[in-house]
MMTF fields as JSON, N, C-alpha, C and O atoms, coordinates in Angstrom:
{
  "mmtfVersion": "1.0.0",
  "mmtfProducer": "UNKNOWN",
  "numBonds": 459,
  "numAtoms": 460,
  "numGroups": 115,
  "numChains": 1,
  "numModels": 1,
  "chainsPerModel": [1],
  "groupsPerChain": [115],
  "chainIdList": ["A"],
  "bondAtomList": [4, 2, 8, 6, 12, 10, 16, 14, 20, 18, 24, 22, 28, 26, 32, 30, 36, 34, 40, 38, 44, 42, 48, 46, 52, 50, 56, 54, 60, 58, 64, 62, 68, 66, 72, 70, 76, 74, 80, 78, 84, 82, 88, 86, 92, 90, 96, 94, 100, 98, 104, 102, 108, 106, 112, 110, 116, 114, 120, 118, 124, 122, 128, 126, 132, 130, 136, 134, 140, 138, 144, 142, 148, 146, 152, 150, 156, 154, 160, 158, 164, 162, 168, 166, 172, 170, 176, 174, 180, 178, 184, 182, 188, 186, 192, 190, 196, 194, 200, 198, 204, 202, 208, 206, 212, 210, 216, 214, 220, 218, 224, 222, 228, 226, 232, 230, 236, 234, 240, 238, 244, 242, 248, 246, 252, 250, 256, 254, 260, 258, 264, 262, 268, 266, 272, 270, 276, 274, 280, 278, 284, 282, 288, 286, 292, 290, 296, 294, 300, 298, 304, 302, 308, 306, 312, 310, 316, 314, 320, 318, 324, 322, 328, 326, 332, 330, 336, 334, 340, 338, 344, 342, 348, 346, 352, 350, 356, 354, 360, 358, 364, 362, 368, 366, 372, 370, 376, 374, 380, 378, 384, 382, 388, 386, 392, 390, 396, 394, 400, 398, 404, 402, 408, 406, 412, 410, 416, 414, 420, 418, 424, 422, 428, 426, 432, 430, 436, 434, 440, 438, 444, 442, 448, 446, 452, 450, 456, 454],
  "bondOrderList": [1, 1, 1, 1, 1, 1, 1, 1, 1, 1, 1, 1, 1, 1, 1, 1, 1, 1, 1, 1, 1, 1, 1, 1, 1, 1, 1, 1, 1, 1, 1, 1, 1, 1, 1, 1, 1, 1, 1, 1, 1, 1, 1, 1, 1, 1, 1, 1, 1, 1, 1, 1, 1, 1, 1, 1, 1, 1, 1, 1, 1, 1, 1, 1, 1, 1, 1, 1, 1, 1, 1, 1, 1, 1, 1, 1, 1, 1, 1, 1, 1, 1, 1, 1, 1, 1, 1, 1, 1, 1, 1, 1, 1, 1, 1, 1, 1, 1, 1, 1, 1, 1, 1, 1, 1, 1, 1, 1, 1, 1, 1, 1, 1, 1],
  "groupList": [{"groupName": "UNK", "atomNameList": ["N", "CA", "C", "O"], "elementList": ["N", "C", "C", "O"], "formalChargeList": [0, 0, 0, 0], "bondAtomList": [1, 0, 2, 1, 3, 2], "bondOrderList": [1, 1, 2], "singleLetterCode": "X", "chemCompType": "L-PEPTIDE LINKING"}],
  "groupTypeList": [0, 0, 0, 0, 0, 0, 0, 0, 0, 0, 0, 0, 0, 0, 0, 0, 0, 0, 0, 0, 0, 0, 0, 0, 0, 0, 0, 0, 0, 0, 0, 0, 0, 0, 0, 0, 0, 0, 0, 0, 0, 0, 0, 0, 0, 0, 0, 0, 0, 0, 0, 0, 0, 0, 0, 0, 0, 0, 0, 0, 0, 0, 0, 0, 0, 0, 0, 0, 0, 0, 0, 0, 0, 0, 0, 0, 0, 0, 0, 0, 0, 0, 0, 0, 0, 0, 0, 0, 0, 0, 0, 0, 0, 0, 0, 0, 0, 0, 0, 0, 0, 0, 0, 0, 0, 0, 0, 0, 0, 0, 0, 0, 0, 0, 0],
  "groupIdList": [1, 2, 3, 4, 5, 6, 7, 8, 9, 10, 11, 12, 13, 14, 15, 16, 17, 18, 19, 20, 21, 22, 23, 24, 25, 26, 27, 28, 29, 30, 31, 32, 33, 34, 35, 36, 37, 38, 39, 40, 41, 42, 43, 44, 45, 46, 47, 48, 49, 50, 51, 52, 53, 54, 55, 56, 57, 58, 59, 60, 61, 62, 63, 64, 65, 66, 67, 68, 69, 70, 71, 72, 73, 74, 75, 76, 77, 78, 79, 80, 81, 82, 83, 84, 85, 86, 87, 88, 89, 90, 91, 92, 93, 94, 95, 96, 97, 98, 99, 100, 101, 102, 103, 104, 105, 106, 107, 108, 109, 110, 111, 112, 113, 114, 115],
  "secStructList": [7, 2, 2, 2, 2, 2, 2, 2, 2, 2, 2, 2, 2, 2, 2, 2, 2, 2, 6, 6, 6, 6, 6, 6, 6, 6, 6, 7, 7, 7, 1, 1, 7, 6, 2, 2, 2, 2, 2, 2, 2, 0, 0, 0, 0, 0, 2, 2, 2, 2, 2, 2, 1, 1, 7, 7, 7, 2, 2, 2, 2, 2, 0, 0, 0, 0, 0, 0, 0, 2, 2, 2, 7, 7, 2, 2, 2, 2, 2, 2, 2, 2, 2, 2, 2, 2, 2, 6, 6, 7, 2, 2, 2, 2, 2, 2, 2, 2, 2, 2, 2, 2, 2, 2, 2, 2, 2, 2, 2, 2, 2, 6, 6, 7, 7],
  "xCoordList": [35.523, 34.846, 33.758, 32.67, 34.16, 33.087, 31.923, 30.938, 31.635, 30.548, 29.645, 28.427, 30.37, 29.89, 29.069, 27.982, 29.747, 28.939, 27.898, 27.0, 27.809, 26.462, 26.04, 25.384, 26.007, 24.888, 24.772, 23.68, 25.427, 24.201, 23.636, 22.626, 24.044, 23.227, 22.057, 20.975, 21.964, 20.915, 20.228, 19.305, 20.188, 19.488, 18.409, 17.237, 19.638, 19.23, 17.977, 16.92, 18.438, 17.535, 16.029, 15.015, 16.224, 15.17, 14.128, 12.913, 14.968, 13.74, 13.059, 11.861, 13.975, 13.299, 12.482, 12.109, 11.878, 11.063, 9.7, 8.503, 10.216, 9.032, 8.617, 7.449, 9.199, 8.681, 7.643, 6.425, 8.445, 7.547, 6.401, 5.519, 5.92, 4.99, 4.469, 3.794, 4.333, 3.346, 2.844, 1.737, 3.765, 2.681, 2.481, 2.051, 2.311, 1.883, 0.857, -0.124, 0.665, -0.754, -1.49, -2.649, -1.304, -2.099, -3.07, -4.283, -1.996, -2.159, -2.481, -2.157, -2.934, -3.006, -4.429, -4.863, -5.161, -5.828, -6.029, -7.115, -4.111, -4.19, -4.19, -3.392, -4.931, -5.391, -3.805, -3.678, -2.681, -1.709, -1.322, -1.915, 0.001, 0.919, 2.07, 3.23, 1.685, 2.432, 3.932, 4.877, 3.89, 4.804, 6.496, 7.685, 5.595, 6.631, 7.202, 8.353, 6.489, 6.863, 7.731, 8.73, 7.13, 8.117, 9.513, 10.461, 9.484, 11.102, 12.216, 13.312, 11.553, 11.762, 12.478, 13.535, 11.35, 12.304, 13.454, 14.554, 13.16, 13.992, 15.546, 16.7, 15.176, 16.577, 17.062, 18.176, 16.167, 16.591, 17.386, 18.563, 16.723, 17.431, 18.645, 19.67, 18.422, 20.131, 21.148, 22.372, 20.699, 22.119, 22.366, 23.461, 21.883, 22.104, 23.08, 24.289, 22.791, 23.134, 24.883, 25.971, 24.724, 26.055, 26.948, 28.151, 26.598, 26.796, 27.963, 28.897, 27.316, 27.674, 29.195, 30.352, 28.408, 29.571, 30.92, 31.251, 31.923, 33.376, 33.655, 33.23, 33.924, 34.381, 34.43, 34.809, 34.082, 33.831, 34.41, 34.344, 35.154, 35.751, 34.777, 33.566, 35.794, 34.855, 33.797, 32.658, 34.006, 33.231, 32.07, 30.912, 32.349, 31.145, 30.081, 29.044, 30.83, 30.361, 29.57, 28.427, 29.663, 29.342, 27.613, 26.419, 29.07, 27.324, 26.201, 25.091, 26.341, 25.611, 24.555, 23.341, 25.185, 24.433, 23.846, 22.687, 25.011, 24.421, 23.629, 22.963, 23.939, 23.351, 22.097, 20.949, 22.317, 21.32, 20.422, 19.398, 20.461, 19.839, 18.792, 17.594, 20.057, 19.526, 18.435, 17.309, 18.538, 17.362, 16.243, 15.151, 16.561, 15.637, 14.096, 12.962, 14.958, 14.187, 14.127, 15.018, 12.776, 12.498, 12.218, 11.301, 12.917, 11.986, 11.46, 10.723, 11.295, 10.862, 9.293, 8.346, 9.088, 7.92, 6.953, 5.936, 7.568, 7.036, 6.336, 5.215, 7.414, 6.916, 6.035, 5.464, 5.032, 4.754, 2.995, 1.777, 3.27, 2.415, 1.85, 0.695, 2.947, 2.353, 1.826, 0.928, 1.797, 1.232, 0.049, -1.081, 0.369, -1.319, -2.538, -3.768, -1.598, -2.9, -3.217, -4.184, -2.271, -2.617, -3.676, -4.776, -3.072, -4.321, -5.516, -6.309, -5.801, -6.827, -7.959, -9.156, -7.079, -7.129, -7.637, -8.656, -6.589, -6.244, -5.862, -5.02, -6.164, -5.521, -4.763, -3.791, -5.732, -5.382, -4.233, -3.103, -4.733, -3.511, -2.233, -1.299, -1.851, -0.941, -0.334, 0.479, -0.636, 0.1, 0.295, 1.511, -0.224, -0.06, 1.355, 2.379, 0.77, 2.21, 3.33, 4.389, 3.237, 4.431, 5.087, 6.243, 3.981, 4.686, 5.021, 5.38, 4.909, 5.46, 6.615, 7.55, 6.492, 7.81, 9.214, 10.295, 8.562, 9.758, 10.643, 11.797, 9.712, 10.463, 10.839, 11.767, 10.028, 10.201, 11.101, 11.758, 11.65, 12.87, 14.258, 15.168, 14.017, 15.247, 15.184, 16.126, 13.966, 13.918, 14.756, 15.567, 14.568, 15.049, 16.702, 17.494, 16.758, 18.414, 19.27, 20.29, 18.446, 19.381, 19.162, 20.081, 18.115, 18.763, 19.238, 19.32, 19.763, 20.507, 21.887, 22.627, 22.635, 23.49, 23.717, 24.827, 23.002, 22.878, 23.062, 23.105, 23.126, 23.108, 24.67, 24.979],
  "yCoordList": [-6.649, -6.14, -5.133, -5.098, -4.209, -3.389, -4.217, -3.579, -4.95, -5.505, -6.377, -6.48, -6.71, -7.739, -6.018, -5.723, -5.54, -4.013, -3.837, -3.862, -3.441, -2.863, -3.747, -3.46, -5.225, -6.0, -6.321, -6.769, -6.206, -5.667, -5.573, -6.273, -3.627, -3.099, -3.205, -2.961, -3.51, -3.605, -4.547, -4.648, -5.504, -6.253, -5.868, -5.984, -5.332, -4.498, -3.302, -3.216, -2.491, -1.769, -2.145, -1.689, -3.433, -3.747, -4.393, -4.568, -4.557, -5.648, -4.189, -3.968, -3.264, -2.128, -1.464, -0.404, -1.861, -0.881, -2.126, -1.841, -3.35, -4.246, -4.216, -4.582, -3.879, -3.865, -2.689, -2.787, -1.446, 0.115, -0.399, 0.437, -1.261, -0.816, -1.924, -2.296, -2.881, -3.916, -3.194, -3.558, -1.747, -1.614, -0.856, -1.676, 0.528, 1.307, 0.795, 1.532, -0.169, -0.958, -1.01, -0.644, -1.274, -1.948, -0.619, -0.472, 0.156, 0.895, 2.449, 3.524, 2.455, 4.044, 3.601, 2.492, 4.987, 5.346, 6.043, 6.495, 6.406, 7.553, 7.18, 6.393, 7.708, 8.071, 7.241, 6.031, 8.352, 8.401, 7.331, 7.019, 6.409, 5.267, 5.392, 5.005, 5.842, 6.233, 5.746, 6.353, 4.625, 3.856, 4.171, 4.267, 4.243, 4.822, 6.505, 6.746, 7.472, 8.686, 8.706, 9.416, 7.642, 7.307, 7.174, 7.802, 6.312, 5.366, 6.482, 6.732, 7.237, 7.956, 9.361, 9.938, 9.67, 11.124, 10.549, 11.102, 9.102, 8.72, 8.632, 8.954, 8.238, 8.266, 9.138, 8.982, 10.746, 11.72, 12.226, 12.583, 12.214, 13.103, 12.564, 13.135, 11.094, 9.718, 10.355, 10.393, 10.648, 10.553, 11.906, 11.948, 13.048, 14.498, 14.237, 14.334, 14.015, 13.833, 12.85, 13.405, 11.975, 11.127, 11.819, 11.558, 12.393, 12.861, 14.765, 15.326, 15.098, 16.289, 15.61, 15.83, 14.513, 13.797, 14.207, 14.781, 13.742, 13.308, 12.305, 11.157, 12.435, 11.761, 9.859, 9.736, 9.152, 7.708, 6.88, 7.03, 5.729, 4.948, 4.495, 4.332, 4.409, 3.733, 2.845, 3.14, 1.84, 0.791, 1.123, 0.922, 1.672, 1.728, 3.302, 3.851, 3.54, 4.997, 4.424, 4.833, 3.58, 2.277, 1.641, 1.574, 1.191, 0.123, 0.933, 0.401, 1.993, 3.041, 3.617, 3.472, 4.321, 5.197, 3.767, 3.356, 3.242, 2.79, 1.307, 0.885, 0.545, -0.451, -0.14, -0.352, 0.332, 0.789, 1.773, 1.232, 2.621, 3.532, 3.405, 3.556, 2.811, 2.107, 1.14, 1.531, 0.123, -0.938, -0.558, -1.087, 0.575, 1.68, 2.086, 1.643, 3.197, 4.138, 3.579, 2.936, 3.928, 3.139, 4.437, 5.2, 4.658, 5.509, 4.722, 5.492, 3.692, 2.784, 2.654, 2.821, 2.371, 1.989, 3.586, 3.675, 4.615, 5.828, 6.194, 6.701, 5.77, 6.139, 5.358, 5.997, 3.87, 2.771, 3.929, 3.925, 4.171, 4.459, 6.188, 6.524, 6.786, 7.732, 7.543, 8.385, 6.966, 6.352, 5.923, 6.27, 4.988, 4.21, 5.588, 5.562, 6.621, 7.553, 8.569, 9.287, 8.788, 9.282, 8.367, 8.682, 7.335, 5.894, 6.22, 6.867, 6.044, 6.495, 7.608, 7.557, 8.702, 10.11, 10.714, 11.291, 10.345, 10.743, 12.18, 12.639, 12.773, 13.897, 15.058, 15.725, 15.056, 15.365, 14.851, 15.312, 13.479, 12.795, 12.831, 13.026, 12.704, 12.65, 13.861, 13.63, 15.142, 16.538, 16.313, 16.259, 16.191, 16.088, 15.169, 15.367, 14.249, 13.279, 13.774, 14.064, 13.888, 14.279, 15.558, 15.489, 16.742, 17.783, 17.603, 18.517, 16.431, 15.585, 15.136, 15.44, 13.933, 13.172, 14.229, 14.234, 15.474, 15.676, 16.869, 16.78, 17.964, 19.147, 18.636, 19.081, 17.654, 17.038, 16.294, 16.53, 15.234, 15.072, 15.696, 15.597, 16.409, 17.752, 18.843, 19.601, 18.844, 19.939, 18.802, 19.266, 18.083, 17.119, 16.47, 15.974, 16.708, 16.222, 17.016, 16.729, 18.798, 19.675, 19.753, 20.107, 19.493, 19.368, 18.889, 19.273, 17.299, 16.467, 16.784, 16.023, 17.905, 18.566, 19.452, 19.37, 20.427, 21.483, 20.891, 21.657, 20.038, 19.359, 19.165, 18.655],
  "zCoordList": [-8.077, -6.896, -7.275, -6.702, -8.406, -8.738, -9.246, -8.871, -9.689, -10.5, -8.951, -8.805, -8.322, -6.745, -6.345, -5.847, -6.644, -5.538, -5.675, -4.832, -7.76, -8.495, -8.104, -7.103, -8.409, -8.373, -6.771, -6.42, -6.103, -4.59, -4.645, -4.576, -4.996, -4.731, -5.781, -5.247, -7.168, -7.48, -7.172, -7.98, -6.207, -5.638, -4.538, -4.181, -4.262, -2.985, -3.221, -2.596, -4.25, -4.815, -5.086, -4.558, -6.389, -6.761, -5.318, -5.221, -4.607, -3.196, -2.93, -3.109, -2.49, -1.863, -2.576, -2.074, -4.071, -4.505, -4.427, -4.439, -4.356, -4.401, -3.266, -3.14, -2.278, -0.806, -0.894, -0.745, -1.194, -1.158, -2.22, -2.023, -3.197, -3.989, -3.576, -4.535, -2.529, -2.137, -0.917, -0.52, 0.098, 1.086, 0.406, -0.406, -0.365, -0.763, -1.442, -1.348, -2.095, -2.961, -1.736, -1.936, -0.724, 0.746, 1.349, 1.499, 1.576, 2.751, 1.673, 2.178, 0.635, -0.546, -0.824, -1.132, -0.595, -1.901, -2.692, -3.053, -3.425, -3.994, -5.865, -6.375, -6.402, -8.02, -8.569, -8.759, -8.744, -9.212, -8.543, -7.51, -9.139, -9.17, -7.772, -7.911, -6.754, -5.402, -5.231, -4.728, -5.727, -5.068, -6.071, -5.77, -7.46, -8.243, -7.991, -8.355, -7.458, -7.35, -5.992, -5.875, -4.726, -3.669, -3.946, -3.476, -4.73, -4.953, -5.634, -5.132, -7.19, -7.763, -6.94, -7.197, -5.757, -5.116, -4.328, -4.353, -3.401, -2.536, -3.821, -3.54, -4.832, -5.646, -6.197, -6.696, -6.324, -7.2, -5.58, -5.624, -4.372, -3.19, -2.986, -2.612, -3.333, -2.79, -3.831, -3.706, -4.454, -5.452, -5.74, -6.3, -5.632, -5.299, -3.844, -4.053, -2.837, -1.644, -2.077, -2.229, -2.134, -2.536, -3.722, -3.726, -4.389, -5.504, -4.817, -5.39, -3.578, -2.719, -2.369, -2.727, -1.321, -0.386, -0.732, -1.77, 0.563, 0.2, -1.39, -1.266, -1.978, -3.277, -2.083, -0.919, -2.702, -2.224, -3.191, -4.411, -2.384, -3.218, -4.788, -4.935, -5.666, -7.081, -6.762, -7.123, -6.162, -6.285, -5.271, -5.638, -3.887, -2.809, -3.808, -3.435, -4.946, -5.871, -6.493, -6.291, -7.231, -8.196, -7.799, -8.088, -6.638, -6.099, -5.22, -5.197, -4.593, -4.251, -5.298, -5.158, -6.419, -7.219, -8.318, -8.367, -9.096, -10.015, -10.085, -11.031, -8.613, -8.533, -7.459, -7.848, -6.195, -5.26, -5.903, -6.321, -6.043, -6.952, -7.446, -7.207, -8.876, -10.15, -9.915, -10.223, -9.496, -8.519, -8.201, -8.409, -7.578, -6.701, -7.645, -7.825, -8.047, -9.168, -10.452, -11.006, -10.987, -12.531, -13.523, -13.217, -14.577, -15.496, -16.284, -16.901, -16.735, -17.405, -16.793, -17.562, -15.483, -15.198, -15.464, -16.152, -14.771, -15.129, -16.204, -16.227, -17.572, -18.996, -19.178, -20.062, -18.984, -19.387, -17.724, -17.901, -17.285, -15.937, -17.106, -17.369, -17.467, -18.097, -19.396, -19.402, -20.545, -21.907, -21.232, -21.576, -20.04, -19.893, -19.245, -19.182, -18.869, -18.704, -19.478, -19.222, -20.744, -22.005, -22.89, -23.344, -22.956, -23.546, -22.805, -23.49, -21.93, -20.783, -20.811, -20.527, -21.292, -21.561, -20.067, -19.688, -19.524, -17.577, -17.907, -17.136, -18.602, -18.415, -17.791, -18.147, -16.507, -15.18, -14.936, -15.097, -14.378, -13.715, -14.45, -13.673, -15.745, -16.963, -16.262, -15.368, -16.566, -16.017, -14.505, -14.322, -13.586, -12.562, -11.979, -11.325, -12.571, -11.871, -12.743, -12.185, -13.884, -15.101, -13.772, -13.355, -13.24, -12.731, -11.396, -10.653, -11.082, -9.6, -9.555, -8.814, -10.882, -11.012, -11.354, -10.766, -13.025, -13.29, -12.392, -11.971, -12.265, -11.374, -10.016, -9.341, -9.676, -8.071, -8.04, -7.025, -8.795, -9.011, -8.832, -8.009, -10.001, -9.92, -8.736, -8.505, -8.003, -6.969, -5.678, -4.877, -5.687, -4.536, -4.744, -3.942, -6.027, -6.329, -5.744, -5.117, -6.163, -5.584, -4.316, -3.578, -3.891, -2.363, -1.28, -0.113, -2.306, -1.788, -1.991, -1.367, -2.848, -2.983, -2.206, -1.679, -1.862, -0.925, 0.569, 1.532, 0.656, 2.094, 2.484, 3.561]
}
C-alpha cells in the first residue's frame, strides 16, 4: 500500500508542476525560471506544514511528502536553471534566484511549522 501511495502521489505531483510551468510559460514575463521557484515554495511550505500536523498514518506520510511533494518540487531542475545562468554569466539573476529559492525555501518551511 505504501508504494500505491508514493507513486500517486508522485504522479500526482509531477502533473502539477507540468501544469504550473505550461501556464506560467503563457501568462510570465518574468527574467528568472517562475515556475520552478512556484512549485519549490508550494513544497518547502507543504511539508513544513505536514511535517507540524497530527503525526499521519505511514503511508498517507509517505505518499504526501515523498511522492506528492517529491513530484512537486525539483532540485534537480534548479541546479541545471542555475549552471545555465552561471554559463550565461547571469549574474544578477544567478544571486537573485539562488537568494529566492534558498532562504525562501527555509523561510516558508518554517512557517508551515509554525502554523
Amino acid at each position: 500500500m505504501i508504494i500505491l501511495m508514493i507513486a500517486l502521489g508522485g504522479g500526482l505531483g509531477a502533473v502539477s508542476r507540468a501544469v504550473i510551468t505550461t501556464l506560467t510559460q503563457k501568462s510570465t514575463r518574468f527574467q528568472l525560471p517562475i515556475a520552478t521557484l512556484i512549485v519549490n515554495w508550494i513544497g518547502a511550505f507543504s511539508i513544513g506544514l505536514l511535517d507540524h500536523l497530527t503525526p499521519l498514518p505511514l503511508d498517507l506520510r509517505l505518499g504526501l511528502i515523498t511522492g506528492l511533494l517529491g513530484g512537486l518540487t525539483t532540485f534537480s531542475t534548479l541546479t541545471l536553471e542555475l549552471l545555465n545562468m552561471l554559463r550565461n554569466q547571469q549574474w544578477l539573476s544567478f544571486i537573485t534566484y539562488s537568494v529566492l529559492q534558498y532562504p525562501g525555501c527555509l523561510f516558508l518551511c518554517m512557517i508551515g511549522t509554525q502554523l
